[in-house]
Backbone as CSV, one residue per row, in Angstrom:
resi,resn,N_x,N_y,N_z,CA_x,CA_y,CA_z,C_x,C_y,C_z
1,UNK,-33.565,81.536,181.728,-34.943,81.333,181.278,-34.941,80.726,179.878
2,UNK,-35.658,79.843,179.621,-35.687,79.234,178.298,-37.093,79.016,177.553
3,UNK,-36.856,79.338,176.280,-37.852,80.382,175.507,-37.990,79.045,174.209
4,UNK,-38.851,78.815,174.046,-38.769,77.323,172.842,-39.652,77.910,171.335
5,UNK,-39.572,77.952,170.451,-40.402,79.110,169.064,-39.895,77.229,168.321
6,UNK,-41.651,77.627,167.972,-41.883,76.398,166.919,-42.065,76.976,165.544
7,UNK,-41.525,76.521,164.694,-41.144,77.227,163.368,-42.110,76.360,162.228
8,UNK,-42.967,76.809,161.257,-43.823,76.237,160.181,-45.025,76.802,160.042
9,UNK,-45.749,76.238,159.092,-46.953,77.049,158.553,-48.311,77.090,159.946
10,UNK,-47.590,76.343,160.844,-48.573,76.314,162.012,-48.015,76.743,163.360
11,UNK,-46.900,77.559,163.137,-45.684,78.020,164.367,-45.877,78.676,164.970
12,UNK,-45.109,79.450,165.933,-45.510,80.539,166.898,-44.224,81.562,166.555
13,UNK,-43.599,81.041,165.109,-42.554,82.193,165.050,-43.214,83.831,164.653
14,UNK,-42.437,85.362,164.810,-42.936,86.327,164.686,-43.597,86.759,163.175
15,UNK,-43.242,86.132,162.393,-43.627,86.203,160.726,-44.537,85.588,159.779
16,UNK,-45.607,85.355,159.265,-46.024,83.795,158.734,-45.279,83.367,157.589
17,UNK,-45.742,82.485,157.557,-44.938,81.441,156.568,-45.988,79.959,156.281
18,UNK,-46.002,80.451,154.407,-47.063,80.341,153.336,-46.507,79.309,152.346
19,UNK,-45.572,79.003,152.573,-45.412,77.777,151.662,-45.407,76.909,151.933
20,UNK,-46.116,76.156,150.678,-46.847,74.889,150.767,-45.578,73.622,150.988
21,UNK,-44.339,74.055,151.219,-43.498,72.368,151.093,-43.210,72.905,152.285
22,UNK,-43.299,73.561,153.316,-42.796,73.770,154.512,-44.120,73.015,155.745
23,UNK,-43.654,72.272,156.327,-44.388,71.328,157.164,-45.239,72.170,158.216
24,UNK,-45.985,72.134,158.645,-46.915,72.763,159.712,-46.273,73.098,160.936
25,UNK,-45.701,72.183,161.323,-44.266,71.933,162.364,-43.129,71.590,162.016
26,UNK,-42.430,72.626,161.584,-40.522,72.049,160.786,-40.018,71.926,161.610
27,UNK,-39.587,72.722,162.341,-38.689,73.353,163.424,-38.948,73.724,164.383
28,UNK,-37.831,73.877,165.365,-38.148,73.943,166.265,-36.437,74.484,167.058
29,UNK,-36.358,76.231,167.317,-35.585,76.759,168.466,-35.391,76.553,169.486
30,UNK,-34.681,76.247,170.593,-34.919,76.542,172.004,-33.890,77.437,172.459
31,UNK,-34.083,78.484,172.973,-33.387,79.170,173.455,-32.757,79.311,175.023
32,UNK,-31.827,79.121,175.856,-31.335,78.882,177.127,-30.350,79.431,177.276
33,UNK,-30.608,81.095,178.150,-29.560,81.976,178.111,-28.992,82.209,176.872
34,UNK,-27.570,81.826,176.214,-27.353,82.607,175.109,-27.092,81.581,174.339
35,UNK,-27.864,80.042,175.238,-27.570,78.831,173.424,-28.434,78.616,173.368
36,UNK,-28.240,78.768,171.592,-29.477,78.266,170.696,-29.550,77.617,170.185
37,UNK,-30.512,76.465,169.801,-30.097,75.112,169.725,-31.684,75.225,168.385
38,UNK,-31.537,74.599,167.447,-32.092,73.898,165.983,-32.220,72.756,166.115
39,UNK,-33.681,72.354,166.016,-34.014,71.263,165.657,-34.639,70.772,164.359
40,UNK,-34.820,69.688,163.360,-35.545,69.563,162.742,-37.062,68.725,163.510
41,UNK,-38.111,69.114,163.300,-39.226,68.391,163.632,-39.469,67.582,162.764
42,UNK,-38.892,66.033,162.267,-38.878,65.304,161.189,-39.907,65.714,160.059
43,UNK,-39.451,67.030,159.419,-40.012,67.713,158.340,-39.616,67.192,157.088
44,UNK,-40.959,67.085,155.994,-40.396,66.432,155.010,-39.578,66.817,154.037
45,UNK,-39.236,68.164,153.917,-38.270,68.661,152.974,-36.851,69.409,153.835
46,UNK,-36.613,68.910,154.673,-35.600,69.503,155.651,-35.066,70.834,155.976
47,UNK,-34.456,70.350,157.085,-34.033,71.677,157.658,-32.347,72.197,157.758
48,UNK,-32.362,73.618,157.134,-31.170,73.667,156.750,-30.303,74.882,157.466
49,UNK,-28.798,74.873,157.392,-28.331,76.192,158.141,-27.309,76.396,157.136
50,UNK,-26.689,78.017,157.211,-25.609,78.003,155.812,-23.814,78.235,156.958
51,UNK,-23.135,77.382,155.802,-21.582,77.687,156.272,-21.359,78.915,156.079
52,UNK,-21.102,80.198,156.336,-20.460,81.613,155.720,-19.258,81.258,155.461
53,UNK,-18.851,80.188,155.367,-16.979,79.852,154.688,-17.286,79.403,153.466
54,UNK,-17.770,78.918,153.058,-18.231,78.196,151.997,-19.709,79.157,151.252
55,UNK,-20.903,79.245,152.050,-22.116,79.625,151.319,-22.816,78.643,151.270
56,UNK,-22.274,77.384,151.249,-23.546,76.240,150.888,-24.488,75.947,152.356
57,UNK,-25.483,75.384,152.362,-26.414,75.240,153.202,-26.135,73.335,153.842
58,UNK,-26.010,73.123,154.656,-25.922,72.057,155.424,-27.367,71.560,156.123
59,UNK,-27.737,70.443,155.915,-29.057,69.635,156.432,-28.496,69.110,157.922
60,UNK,-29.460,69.604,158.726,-29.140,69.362,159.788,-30.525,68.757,160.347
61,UNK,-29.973,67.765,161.702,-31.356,67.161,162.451,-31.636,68.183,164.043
62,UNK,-30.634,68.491,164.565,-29.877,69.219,165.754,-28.630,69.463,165.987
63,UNK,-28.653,70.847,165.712,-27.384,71.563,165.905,-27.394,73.140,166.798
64,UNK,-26.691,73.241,167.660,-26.479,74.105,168.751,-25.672,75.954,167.109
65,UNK,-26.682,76.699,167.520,-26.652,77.856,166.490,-26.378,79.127,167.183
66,UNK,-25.926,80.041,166.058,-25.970,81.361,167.078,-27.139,82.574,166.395
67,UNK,-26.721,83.325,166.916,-28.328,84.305,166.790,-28.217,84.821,165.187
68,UNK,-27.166,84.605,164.904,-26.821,85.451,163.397,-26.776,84.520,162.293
69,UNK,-27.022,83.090,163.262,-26.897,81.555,161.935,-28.106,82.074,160.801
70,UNK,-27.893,81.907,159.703,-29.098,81.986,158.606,-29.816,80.531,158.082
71,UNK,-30.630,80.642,158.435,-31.876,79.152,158.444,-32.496,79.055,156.936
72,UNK,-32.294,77.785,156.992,-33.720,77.353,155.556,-34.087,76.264,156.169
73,UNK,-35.426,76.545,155.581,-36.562,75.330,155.678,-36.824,75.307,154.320
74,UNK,-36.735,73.873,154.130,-37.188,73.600,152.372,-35.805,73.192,151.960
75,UNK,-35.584,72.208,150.669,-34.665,72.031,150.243,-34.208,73.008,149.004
76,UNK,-34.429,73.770,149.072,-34.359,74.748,148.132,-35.151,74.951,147.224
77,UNK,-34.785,75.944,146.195,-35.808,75.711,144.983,-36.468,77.548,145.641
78,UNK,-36.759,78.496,144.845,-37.189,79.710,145.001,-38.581,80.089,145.422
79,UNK,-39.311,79.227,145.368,-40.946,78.900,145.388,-41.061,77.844,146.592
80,UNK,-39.602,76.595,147.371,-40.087,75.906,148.308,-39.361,75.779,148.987
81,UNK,-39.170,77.234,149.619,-38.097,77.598,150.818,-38.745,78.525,151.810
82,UNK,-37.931,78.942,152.799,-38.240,79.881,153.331,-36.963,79.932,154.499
83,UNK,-35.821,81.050,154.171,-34.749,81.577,154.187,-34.458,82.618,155.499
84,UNK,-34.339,83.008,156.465,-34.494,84.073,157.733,-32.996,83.473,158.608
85,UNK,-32.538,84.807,158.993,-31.686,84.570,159.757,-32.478,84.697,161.574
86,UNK,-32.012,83.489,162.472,-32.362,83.020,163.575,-32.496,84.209,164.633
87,UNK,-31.941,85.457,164.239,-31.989,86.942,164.999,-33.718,86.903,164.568
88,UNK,-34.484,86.735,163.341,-36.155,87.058,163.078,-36.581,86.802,163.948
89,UNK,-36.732,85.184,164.561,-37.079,84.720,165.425,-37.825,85.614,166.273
90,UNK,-37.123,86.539,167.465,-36.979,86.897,168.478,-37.676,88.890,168.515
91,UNK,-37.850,88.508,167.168,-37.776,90.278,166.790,-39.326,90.866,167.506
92,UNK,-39.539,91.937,168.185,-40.205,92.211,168.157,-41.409,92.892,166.714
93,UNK,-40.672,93.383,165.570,-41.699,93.894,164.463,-40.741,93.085,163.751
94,UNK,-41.440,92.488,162.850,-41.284,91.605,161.938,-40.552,92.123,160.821
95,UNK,-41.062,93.613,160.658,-40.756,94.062,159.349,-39.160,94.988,159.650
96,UNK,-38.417,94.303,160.628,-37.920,95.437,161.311,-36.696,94.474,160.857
97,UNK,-35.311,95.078,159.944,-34.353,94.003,159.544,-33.023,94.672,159.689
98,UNK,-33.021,95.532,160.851,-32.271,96.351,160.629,-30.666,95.820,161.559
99,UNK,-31.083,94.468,163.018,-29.924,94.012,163.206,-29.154,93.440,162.301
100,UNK,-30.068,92.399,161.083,-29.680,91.492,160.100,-28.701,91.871,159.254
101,UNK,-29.131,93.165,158.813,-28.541,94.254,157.980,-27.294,94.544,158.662
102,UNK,-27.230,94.897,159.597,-25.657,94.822,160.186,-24.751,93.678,160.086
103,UNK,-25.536,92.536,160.451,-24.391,91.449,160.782,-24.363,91.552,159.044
104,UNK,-24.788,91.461,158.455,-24.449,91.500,156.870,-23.282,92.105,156.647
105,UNK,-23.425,92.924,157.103,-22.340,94.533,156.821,-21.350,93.892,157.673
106,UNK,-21.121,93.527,158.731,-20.025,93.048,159.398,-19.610,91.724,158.941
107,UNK,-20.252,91.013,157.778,-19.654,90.119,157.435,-19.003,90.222,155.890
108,UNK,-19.631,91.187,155.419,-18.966,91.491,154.533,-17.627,92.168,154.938
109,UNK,-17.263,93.369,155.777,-16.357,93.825,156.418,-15.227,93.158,156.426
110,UNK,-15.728,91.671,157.727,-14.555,90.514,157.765,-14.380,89.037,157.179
111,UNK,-15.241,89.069,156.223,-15.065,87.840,155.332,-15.190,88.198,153.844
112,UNK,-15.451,89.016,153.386,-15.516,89.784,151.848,-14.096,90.737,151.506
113,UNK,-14.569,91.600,152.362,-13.565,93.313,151.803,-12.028,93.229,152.422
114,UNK,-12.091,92.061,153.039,-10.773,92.237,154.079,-9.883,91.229,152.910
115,UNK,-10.790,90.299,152.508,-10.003,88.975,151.250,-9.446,89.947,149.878
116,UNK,-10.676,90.748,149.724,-10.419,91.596,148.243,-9.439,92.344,149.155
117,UNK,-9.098,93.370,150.143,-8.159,94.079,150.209,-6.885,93.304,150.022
118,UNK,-6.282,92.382,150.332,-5.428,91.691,150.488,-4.979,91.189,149.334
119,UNK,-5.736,90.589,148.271,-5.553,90.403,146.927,-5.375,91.749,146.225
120,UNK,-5.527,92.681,146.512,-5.599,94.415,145.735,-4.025,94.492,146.180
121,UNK,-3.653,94.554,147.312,-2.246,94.516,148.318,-1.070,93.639,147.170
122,UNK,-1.995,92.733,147.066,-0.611,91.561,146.824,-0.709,91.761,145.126
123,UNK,-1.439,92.209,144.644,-1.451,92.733,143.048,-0.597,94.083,142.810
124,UNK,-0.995,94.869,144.125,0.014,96.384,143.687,1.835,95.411,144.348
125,UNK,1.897,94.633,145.012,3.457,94.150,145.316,3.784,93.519,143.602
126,UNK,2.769,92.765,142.907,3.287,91.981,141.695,3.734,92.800,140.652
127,UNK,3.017,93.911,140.720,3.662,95.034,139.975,4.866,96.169,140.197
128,UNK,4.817,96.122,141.481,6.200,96.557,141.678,7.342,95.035,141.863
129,UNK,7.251,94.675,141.807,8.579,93.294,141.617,8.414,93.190,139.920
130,UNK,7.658,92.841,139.587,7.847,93.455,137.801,8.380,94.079,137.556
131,UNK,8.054,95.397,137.979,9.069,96.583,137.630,10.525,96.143,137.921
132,UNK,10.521,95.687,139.265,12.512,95.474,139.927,12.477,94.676,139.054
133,UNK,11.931,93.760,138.885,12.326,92.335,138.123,12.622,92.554,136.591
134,UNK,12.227,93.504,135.845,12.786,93.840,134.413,14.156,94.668,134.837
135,UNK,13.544,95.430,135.153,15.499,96.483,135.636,16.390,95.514,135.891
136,UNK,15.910,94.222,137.236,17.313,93.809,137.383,17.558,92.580,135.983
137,UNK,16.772,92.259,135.435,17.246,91.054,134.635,17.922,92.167,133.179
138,UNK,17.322,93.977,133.333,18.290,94.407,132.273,19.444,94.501,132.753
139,UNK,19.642,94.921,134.023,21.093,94.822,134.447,21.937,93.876,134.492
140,UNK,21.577,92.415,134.430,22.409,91.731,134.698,22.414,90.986,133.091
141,UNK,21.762,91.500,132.025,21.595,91.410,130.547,22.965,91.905,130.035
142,UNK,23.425,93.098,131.073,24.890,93.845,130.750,26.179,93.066,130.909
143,UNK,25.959,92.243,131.940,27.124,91.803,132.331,27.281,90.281,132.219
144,UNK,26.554,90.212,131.112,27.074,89.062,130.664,27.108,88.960,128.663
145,UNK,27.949,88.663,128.338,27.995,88.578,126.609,27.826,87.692,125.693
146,UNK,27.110,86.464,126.412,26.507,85.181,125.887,24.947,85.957,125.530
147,UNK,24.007,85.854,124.247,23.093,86.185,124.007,22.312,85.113,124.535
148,UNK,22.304,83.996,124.938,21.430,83.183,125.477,21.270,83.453,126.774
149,UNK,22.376,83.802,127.189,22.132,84.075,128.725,21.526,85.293,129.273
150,UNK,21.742,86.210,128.010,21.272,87.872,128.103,19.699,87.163,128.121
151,UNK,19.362,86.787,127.065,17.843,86.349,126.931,17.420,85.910,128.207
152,UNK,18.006,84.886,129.059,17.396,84.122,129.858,17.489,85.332,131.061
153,UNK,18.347,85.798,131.154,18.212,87.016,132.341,17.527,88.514,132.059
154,UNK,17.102,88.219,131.253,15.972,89.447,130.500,14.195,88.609,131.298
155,UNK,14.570,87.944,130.686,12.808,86.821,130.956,12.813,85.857,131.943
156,UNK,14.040,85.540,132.865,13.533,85.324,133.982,13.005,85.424,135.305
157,UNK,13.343,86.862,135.893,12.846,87.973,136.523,11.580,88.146,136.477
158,UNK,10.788,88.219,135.350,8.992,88.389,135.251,8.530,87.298,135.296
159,UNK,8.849,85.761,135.050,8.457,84.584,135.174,8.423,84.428,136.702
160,UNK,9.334,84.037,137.150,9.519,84.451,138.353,8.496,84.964,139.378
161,UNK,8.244,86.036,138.962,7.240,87.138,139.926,5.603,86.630,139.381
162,UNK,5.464,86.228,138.603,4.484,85.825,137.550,4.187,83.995,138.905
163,UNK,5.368,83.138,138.722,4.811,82.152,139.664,4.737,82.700,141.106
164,UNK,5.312,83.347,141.509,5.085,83.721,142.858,3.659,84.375,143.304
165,UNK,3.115,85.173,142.354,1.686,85.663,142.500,0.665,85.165,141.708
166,UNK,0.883,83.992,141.267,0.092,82.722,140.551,-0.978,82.828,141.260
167,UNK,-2.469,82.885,140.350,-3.345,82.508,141.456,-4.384,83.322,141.856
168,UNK,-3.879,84.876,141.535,-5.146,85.840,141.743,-6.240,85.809,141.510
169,UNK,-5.866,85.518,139.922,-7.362,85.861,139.199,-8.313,85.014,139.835
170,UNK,-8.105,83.450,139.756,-8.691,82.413,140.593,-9.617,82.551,141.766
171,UNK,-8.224,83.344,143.062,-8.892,83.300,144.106,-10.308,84.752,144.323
172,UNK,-10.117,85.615,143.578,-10.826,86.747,143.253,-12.491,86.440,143.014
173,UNK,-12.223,85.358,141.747,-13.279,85.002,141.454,-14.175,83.823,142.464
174,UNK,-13.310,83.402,143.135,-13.687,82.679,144.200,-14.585,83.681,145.463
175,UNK,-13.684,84.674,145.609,-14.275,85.495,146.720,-15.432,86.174,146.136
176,UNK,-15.901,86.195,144.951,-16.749,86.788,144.633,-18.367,86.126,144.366
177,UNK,-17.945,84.824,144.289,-18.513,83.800,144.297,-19.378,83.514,145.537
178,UNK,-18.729,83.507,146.572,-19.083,83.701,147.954,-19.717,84.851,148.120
179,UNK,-19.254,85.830,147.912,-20.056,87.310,148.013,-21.180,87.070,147.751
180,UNK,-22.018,86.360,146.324,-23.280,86.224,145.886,-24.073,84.803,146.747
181,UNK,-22.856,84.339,147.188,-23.840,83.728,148.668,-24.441,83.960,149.744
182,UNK,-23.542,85.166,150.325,-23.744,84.984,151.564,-23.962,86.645,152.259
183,UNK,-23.642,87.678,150.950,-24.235,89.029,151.353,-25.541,88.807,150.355
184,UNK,-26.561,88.496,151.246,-27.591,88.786,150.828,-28.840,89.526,151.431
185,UNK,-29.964,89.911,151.031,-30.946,90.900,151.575,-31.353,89.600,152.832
186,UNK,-31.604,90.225,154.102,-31.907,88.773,155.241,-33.595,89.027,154.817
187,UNK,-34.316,89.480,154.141,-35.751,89.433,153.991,-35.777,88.317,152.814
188,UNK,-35.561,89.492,151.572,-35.956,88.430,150.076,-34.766,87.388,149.431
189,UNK,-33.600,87.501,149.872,-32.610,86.463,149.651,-31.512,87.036,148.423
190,UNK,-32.413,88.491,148.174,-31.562,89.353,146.810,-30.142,89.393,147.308
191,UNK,-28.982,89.382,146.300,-27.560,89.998,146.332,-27.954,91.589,146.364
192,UNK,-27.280,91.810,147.499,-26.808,93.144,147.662,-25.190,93.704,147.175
193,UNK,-25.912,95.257,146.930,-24.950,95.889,146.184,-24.097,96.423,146.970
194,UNK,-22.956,97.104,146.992,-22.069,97.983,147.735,-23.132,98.745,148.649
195,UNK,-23.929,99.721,146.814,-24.410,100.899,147.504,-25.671,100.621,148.302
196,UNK,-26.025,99.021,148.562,-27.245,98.769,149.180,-26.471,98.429,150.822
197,UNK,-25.634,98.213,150.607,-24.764,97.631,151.664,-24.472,99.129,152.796
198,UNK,-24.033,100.397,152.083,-23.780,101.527,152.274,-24.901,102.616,153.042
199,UNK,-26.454,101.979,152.017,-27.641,102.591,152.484,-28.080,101.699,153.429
200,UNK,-28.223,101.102,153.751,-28.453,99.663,155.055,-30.187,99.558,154.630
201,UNK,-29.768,99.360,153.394,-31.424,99.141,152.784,-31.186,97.738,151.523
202,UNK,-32.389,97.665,151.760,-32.391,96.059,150.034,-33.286,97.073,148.866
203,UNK,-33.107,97.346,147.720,-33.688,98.415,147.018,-34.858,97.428,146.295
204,UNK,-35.000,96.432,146.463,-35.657,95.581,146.124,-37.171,95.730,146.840
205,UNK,-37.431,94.730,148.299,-38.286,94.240,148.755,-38.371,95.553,149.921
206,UNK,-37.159,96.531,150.176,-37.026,98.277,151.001,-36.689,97.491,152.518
207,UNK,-36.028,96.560,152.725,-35.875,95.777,154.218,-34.777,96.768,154.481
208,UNK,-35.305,97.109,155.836,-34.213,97.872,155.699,-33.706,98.376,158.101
């Protein structure tokens, strides 16, 4: 059975939608069994969907979506958007955000906490090879009686371990970066906290 939801300030989607740069007719869903397919209705400020690898939002004309894709209409800007993940659509109570809130939580799960665990992992290994890595460059400081060479086998052991786990701080701040993309409240667009993440609530706008 196939189910078609016209999206804009003149739509038949479950929510209204009040801003003035969003076209009367933007968009346009069709739903057929379990594909969902995005259209733009040649709207003048376009129609957008977000990468969760990245965070950035992609302009699209028609593209085949899934129920958990997160939609903009509007080219951005805080005042000439309007932001909903493609699960709203379909919702029976509007005010009701409580699947959204999951896939949130499950994406933080496997695209957030699983990156930071792994960087936490590979930070407690850099510190234990530090540790081996001073012991052995004192040990082998012993067995040799050239002071240049004592030096160089004192300080090359932590250099060493130092390029091999090159890179943390970097990628950390990267993953965190993303975090403020893409865990966000699916109502008001707020960054959510752990403990908002924990309460399956936005302490903000109470979506919950």
């Amino acid at each position: 059975m196939t189910k078609t939801i016209t999206i804009g300030r003149k739509g038949d989607q479950p929510f209204p939608i009040q801003v003035a740069a969003i076209s009367g007719e933007h968009a346009r869903v069709t739903i057929n069994d379990d594909e969902w397919v995005l259209e733009d209705l040649n709207s003048t400020n376009g129609t957008f969907i977000r990468n969760d690898e990245t965070g950035e939002f992609e302009r699209i004309a028609r593209k085949v979506i899934s129920e958990n894709t997160v939609i903009r209409l509007g080219n951005g800007g805080r005042f000439n958007e309007v932001v909903f993940m493609a699960h709203h659509l379909i919702v029976k109570d509007p005010n009701d955000y409580s699947w959204e809130l999951d896939q949130v939580i499950q994406l933080y799960e496997s695209s957030i906490k699983s990156r930071i665990d792994k960087l936490y992992s590979k930070n407690n290994k850099r510190e234990v090879f530090s540790i081996l890595g001073t012991f052995i460059g004192l040990g082998l400081s012993f067995l040799v009686n050239d002071m240049m060479l004592m030096r160089l086998c004192m300080s090359l052991p932590p250099i060493v371990v130092t390029f091999i786990f090159m890179g943390t701080g970097n990628k950390m701040r990267a993953i965190q970066e993303l975090r403020n993309k893409i865990i966000v409240c699916p109502k008001c667009n707020r960054q959510l906290s752990d403990q908002e993440l924990k309460d399956r609530s936005c302490a903000k706008c109470q979506a919950h």
